[in-house]
LUMLOGU-696135 format. One record per residue: residue in three letters; x, y, z of N, C-alpha, C, O in turn. Coordinates in steps of 0.1 Angstrom, whole numbers, plus 5000, padded with zeros to 4 digits. Each point is the difference from the previous one (the first is absolute). Example, Ala and Ser with C-alpha at 12.3 -4.5 7.8 and 13.67 -1.06 7.14 Angstrom:
Ala513249435078499150125000500950125000501050005007 Ser498650114986500950115000499250115008500550115001 
END
This chain:
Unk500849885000499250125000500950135000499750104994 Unk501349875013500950165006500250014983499350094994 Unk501949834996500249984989499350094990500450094992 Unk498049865009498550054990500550145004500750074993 Unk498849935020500050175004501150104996499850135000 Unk501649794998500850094994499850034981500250114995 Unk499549805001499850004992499350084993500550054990 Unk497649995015499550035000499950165001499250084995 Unk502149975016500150115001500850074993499950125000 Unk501349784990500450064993498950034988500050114994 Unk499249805005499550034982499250165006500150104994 Unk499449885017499050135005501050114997499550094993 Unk501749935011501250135002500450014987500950084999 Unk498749854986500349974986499450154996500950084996 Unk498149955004499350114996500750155008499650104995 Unk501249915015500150075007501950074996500650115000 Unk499749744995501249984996500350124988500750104999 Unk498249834993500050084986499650095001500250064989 Unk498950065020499950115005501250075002500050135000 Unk500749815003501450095012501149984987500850104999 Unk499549824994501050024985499350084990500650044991 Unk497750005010499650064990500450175008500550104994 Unk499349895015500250135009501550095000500250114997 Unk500849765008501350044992500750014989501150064997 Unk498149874995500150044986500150175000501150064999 Unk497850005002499650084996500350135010499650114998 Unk501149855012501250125008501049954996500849995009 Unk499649964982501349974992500250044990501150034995 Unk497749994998499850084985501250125000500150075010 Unk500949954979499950105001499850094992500650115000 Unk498449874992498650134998499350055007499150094998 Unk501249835017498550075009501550115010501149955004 Unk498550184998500250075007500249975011501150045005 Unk498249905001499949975015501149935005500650035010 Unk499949844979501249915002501050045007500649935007 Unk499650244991500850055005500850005017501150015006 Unk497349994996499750065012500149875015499649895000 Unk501150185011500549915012498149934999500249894997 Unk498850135004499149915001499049914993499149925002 Unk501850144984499749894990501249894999499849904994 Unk501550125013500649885002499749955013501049935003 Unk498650085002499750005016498549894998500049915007 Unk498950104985499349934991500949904995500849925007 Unk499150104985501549894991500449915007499749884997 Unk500950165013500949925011499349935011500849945007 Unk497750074995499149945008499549854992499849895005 Unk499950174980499049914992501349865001499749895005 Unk501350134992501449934993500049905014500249874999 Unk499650205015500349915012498849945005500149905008 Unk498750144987498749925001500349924990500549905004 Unk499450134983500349854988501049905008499749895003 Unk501250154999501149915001500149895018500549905002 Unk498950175004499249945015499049915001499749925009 Unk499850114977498449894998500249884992499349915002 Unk501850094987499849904988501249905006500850005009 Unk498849914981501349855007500650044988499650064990 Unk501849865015501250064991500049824996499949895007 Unk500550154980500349874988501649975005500750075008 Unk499549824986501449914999501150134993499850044989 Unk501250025019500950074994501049924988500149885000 Unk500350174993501149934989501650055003500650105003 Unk499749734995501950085003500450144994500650095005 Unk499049894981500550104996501750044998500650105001 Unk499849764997501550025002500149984981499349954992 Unk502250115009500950014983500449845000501349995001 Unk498049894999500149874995499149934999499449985011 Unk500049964974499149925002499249895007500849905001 Unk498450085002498849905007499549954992499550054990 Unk500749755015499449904995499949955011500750015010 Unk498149924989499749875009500749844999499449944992 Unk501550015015500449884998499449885008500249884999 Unk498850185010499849825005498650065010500150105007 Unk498749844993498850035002499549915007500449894998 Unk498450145014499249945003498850105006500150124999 Unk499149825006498750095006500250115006499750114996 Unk500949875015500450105009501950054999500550085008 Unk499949894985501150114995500549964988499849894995 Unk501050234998500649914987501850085003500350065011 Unk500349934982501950045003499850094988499449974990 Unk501150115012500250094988501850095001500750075008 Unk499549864976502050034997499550124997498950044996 Unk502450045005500150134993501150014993500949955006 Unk499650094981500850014988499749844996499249925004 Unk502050094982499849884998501049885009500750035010 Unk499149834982500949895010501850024998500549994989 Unk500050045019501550024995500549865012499549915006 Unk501750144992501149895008500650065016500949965008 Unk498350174992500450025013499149975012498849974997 Unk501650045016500049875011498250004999499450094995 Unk500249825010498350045000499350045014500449925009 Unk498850144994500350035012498150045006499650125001 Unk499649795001498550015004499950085014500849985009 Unk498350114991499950125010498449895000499249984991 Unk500949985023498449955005499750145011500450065010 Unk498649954978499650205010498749975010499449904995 Unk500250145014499249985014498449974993499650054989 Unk499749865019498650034996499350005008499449905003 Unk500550215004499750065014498950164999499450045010 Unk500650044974498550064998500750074993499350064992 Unk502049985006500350124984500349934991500449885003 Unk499750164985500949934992501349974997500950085004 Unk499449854990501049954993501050154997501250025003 Unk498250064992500850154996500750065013500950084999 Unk498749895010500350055012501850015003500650085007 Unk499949784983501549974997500549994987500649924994 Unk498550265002500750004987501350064998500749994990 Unk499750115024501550025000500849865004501149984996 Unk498449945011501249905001500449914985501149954997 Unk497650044996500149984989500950054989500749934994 Unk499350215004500650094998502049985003501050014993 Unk498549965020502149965001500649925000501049985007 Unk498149894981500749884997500149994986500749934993 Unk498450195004499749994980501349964993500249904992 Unk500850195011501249984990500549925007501050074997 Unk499449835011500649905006499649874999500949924998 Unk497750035005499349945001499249964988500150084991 Unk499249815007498949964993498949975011499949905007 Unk499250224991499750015015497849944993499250024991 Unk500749925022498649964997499050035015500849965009 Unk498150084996499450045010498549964999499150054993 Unk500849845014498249965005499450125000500550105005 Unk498149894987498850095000498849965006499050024994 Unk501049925019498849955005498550044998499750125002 Unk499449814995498850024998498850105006500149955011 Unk499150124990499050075006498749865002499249974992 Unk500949975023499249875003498150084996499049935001 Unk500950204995498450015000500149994980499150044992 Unk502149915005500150014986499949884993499649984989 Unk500749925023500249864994499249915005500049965012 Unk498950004976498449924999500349875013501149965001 Unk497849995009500149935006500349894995500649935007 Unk499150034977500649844997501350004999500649904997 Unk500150215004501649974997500649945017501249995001 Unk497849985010500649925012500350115011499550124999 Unk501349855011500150065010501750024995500549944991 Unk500350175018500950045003500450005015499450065009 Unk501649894992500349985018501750005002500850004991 Unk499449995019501850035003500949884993501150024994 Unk498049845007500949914991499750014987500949964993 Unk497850114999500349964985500850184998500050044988 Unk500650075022501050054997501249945005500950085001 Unk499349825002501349935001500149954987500850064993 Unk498649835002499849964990499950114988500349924991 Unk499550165004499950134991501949984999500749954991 Unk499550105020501650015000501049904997501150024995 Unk498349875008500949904993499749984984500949964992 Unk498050055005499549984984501050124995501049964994 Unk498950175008500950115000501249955000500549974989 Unk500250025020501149955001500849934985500950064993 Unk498349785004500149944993499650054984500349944989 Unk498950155012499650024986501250104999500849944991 Unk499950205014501150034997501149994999500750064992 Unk499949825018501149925002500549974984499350034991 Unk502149925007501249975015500650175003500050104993 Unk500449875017500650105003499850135001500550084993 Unk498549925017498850095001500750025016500349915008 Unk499850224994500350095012498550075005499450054990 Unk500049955021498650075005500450105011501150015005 Unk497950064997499950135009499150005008499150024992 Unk500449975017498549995009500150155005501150055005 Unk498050014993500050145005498750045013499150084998 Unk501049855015499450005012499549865004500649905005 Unk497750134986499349915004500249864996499749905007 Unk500950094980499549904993502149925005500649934993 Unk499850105016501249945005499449885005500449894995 Unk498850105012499449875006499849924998500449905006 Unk498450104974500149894989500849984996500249885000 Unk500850194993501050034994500949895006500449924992 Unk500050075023501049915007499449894999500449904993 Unk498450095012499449884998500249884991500349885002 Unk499250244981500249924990501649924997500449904995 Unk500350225011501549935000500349885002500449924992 Unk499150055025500449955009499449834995500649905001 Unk498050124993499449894996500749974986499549894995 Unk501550194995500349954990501149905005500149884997 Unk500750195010501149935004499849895008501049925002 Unk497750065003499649875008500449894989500849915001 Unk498250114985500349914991500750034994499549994988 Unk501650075011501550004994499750034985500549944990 Unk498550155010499450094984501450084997500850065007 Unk498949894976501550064996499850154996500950074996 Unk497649975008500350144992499750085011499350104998 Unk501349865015499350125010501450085002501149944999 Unk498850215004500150134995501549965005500249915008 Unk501050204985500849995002500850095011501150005005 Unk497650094998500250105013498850075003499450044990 Unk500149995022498950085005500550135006501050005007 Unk498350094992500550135003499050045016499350094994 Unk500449915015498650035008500450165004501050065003 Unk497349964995500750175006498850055010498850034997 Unk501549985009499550035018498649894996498950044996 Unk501449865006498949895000499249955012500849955009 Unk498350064994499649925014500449865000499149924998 Unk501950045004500449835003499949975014499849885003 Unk500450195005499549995019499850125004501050075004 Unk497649984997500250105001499349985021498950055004 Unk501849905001500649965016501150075003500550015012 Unk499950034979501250114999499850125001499250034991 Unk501150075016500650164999498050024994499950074990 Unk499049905014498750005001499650174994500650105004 Unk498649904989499750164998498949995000499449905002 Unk499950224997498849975001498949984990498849995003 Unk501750004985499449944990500049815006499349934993 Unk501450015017500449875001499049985011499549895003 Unk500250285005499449955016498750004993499249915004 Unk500350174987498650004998499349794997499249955008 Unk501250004986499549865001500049945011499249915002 Unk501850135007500149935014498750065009499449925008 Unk500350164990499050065011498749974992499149975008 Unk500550034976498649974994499949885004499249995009 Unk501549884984500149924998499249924985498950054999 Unk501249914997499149944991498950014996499850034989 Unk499049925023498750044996499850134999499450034990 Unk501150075016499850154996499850004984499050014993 Unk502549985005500150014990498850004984499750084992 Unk500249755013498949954990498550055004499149974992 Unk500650095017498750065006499950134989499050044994 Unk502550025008499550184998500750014986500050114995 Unk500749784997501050044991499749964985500250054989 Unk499149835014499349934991498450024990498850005005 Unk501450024984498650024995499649914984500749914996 Unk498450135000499849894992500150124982499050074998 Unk501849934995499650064985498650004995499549904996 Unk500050205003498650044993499950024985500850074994 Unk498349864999499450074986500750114995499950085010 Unk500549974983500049954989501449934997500349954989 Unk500750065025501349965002500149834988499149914998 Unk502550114995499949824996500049965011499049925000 Unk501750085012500149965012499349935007500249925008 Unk498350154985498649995011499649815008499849894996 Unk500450175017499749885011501249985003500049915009 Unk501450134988501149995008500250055010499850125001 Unk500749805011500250055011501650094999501049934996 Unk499050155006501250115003500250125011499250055007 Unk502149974992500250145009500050114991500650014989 Unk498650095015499850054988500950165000500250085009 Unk500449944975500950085000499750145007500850085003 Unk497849944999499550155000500150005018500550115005 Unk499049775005500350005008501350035007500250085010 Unk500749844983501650005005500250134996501150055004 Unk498350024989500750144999499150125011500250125000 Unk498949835005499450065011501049995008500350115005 Unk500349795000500649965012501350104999500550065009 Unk500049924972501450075003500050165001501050075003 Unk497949974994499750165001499850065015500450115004 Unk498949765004499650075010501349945009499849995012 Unk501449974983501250005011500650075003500549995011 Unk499750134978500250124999499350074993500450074991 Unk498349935013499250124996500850124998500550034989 Unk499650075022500750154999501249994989500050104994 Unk500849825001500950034994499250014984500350094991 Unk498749815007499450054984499050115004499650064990 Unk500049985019498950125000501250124998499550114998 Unk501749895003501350085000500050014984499850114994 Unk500649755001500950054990498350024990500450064990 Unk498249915009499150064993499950125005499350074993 Unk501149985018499950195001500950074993499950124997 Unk501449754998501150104995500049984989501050044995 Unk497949904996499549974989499350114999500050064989 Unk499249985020498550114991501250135001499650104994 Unk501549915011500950135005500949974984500150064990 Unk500049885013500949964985499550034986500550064991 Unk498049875011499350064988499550134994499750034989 Unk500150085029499350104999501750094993499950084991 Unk500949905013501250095003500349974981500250094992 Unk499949805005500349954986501349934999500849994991 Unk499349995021501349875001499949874995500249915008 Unk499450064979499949924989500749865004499449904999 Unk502150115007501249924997499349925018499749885001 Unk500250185007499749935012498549925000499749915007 Unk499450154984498749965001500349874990499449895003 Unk501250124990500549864989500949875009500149884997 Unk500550215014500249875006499449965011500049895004 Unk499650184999498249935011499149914991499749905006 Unk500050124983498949934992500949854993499649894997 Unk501850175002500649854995500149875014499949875000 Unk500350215010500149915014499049955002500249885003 Unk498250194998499049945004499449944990499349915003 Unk500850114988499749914986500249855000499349914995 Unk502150085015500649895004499649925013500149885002 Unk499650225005500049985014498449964999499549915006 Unk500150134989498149965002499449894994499049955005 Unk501850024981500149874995499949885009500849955008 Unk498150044989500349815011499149914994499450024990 Unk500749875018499549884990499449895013500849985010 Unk498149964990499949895007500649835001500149904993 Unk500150125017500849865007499049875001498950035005 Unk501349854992498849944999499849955016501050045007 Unk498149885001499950035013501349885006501050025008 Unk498849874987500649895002501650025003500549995012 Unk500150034978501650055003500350135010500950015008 Unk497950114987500250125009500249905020501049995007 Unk497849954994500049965012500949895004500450015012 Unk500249894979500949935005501650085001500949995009 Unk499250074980501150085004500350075016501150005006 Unk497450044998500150105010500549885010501250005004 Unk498049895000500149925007501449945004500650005010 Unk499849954976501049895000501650114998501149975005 Unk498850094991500950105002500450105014500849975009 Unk498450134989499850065013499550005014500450065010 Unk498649844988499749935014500349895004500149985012 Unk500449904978500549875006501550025001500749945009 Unk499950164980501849924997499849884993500849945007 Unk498849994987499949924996501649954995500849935006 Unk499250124981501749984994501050015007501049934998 Unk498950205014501649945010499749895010500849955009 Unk498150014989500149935016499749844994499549915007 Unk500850084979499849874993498649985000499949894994 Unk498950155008498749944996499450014987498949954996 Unk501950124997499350054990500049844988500949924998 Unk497850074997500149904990499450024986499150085000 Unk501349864990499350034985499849904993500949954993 Unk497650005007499749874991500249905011499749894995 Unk500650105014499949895012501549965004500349905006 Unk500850224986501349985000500350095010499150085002 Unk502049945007500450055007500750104992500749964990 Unk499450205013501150034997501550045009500250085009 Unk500549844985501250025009500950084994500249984988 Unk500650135021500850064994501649964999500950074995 Unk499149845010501149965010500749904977501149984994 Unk497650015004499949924985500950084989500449954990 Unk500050175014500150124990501649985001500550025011 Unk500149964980501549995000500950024987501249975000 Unk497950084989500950024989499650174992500850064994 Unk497849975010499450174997500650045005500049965011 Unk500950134986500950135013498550085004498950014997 Unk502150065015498550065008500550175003501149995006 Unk498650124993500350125002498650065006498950004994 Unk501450065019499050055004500450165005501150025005 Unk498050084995500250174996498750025014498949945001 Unk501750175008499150005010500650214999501150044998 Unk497950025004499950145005500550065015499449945009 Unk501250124994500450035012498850075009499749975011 Unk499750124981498350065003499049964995499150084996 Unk500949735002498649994994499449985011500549945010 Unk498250104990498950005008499149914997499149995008 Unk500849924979499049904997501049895002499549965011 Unk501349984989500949875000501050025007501150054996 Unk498849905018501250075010501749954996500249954989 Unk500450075016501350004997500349835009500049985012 Unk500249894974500249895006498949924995500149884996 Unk498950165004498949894990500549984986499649914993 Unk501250155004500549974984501549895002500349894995 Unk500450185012500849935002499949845007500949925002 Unk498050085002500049895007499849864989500149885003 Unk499550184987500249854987501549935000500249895002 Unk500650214996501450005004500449895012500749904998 Unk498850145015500149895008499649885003500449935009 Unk498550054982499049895001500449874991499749885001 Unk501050204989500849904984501349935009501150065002 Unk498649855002501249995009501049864992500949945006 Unk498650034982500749894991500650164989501250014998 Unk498150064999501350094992501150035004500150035012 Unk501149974980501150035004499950175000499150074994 Unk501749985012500150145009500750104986500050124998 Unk500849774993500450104989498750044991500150104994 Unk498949835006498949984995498850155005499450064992 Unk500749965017499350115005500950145003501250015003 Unk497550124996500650115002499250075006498949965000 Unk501450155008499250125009500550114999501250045001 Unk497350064998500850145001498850095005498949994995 Unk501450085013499150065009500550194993501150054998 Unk497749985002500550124990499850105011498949995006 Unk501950094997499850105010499450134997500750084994 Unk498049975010499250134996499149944991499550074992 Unk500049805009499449984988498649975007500049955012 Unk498750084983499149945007499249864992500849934994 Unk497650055006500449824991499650154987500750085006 Unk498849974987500150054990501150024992500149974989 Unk500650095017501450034997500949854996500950014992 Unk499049895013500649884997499849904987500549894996 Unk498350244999499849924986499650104989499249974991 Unk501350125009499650184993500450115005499850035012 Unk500950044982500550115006501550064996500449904993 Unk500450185007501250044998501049955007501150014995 Unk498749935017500749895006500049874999500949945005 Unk498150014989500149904996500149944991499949884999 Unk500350234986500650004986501950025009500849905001 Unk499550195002500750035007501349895007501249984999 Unk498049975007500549915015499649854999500849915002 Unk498050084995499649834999500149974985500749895001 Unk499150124990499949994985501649875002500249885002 Unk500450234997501749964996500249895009500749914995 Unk498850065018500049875007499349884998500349895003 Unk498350154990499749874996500549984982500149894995 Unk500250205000500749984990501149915000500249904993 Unk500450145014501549945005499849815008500649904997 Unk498350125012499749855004499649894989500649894997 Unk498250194995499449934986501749934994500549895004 Unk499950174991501650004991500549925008500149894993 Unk500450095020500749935007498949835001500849915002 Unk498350074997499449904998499149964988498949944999 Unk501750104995499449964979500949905000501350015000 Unk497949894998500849894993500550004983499249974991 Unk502150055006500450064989499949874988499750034988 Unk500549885016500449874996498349984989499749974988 Unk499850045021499049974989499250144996499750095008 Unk500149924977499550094993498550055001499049935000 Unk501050205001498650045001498950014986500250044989 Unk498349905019499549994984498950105005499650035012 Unk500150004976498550094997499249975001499449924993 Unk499950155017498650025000498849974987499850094991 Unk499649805010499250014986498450105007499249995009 Unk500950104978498450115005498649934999499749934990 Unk499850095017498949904996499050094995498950045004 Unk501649974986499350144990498249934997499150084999 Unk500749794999498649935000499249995014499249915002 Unk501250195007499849905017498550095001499950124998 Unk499149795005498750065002499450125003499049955005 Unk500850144995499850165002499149965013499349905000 Unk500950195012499050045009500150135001500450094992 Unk498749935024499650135002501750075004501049945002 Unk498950184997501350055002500250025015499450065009 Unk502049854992500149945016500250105011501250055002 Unk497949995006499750085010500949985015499849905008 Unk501350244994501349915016499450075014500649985011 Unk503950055053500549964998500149905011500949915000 Unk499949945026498949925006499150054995500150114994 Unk498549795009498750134999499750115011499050065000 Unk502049965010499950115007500750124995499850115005 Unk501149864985501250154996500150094994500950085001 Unk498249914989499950124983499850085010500850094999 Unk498449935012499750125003501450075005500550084992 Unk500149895017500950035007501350054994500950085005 Unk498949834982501750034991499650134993500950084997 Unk497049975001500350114993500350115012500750104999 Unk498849875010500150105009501350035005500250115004 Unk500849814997500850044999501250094991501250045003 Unk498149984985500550034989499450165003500650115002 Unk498049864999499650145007500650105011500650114998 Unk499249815016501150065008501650054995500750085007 Unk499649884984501750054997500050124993501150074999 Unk497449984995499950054989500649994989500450104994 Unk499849825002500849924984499149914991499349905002 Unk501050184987499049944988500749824999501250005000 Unk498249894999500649865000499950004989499250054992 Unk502349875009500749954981498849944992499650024988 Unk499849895023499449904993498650054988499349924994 Unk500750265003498650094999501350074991499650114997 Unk501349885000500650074991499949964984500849904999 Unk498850114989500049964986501349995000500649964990 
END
């Protein structure tokens, strides 16, 4: 019902919408006289933050200087390469599916282009994808990742960027159980929840104190008509972005005052980058209910993976199994979503890898945004996992190309960081006052 009701009030604010762009239209004119004047931009600058306050924001586009294909598809995500297949190292960015998109790491993307043959998960929008295509849950994203894995392999280097560290090891840990020849030649994790029993923040305390049923009580709703979705149970993108507005309310009621100041004054260049951030930042997408809730569970409330319970398909995953993936894990000195030690703690858990085999680097000044975007982390981390990748490429055997699957079935266009963090990483980008790489063309 909550769902209908949102819905509902958008189509109602439709007509109101188009009132307020016909309105600034026309204090924009500049045939009309008035354009001139501090209260016809002052107008202007009302209608532009009503439009843009009421309407849902569509899937952003990378928008980066290399082309996009899709190489390997299923329901709920497809991989999408950028340029064409060359011979340099190959390198999968599994990006968060926690309520923004995929674009959210289009600067990290960005600082592998010329180095890399770089490819990044586009996870699905769950109110997008028809109930007969099945359920979605924490093991068939374990599973996702190993199909991944193997459809890009050999010699495929991966990146987990937060959330998706968890499956990500998992999938590892269970290739190496059965001694699969194509599991990754190195994993990169970057401020990942892998115990987050560690250095606790309060993105980690909020599950401990809900608990579970909360969750599924107040978080949960079902997709309405005319959604493909419709009768899926999900977390729904519009909610989670309730939650991340109202964590820091006062800082967006700030920077939309310094929007209508910007627009009235005709500071063009700052108002362009308020509208490129929230363009991004508002973007969200629903989580289907199943994985949103076991994630919350088996992650954040049980530990599952450090404390060995975790299982997939009736298999245990052991990490103790993992002994030939090198392992590099990247932790923030000021992250406030992934304390300092949940990342690294994969590191101590692989206790069959050899020690030349793993690396750490704790970036000082960095918060988790900054550990995966930013001028320090083009800067400061780039060059280190560059340098790790290189130091564990197996040379001996030759790298092959990617075939495009230029025939691969068309769907809806795939709609995208824990599911507690998009908020927090933008807010913190906010508080710094710095425009994020990841919103730069």
């Amino acid at each position: 019902m909550l769902y209908l009701m949102r819905d509902a009030c958008d189509l109602m604010l439709t007509p109101a919408r188009v009132a307020a762009g016909v309105a600034k239209t026309a204090c924009q004119n500049p045939f009309n006289p008035l354009a001139y004047t501090p209260s016809s931009r002052a107008i202007s600058a009302s209608c532009e933050l009503f439009e843009r306050s009421t309407r849902s924001y569509a899937k952003p586009s990378f928008g980066l200087p290399a082309s996009e294909a899709v190489v390997w598809q299923r329901p709920f995500c497809r991989v999408i390469a950028f340029g064409e297949p060359s011979a340099k190292p190959k390198l999968l960015l599994v990006a968060p599916l926690s309520g923004h998109y995929a674009t959210l790491l289009r600067g990290t993307v960005a600082a592998f282009l010329d180095t890399h043959q770089v490819f990044i998960t586009d996870w699905a929008d769950a109110k997008e994808v028809p109930l007969s295509a099945g359920r979605f849950d924490l093991g068939d994203y374990i599973d996702y990742c190993m199909a991944m894995f193997e459809a890009l392999g050999p010699d495929l280097h991966v990146m987990a960027v937060c959330q998706p560290s968890v499956p990500v090891l998992a999938a590892i840990a269970r290739m190496e159980a059965e001694d699969h020849p194509l599991v990754p030649r190195s994993a990169v994790l970057v401020g990942g929840p892998i115990d987050t029993s560690r250095s606790p923040t309060a993105v980690n305390e909020l599950p401990q104190e809900r608990r579970i049923d909360w969750f599924e009580q107040h978080c949960i709703h079902s997709v309405p008509w005319p959604h493909p979705g419709y009768g899926r149970k999900v977390y729904p993108g519009f909610l989670q972005l309730v939650g991340f507005i109202s964590m820091n309310l006062g800082r967006h009621q700030t920077a939309h005052w310094d929007m209508f100041n910007h627009l009235v004054q005709g500071d063009g260049d700052s108002a362009a980058k308020h509208r490129e951030f929230y363009d991004e930042y508002l973007a969200v997408m629903d989580l289907t209910a199943e994985y949103y809730l076991q994630t919350v569970e088996r992650v954040f409330i049980e530990h599952q993976l450090p404390r060995g319970m975790m299982r997939h398909r009736g298999e245990a995953v052991d990490l103790t199994a993992i002994r030939r993936c090198a392992l590099m894990a990247i932790e923030g000195e000021k992250d406030d979503i992934t304390g300092i030690g949940q990342t690294r703690a994969a590191l101590d858990l692989t206790t069959s890898l050899p020690a030349e085999k793993k690396a750490y680097h704790l970036q000082m000044g960095a918060g988790h945004y900054g550990i995966f975007n930013g001028s320090r982390f083009r800067a400061e981390i780039v060059p280190k996992i560059a340098a790790f990748i290189e130091a564990h490429a197996d040379l001996a055997v030759s790298q092959s190309e990617i075939q495009i699957a230029a025939d691969a079935p068309e769907m809806q266009e795939a709609q995208i960081t824990s599911p507690l963090t998009s908020a927090l990483i933008a807010d913190e980008v906010l508080s710094s006052g710095t425009r994020p790489a990841a919103l730069q063309a």
